[in-house]
C-alpha positions, -999 to +999 in steps of 0.1 A: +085+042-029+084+069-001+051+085-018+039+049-016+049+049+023+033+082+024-002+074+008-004+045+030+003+063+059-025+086+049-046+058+050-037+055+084-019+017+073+016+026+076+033+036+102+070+036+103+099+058+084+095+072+051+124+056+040+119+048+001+123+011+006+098-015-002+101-035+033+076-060+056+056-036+070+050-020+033+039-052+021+014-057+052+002-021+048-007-030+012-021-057+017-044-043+044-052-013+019-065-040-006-086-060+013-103-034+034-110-018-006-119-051-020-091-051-045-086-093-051-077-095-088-045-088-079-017-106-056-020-093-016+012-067-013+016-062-051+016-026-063-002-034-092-022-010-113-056-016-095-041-013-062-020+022-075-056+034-090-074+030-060-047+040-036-038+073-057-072+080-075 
């Protein structure tokens, strides 16, 4: 989960400690990542495999 919190952060999306846990501002950050890249087949602030191919491709 931190590389998640990482990649986000990247992104610029996530800004907050690199902490391993799967918390609110995670979830938001995900859900920002997936609608700014168009990524609807899959529920907002899921780390699903459309969201992980995109976010780590």
């Amino acid at each position: 989960m931190e590389k998640l919190q990482r990649l986000l952060a990247a992104e610029g999306l996530y800004r907050g400690r690199f902490h391993g846990k799967f918390d609110s501002k995670v979830e938001n950050a995900l859900s920002t990542f997936q609608y700014y890249n168009g990524i609807d087949h899959e529920e907002w602030g899921v780390y699903g495999p459309l969201t992980r191919k995109a976010l780590e491709g």
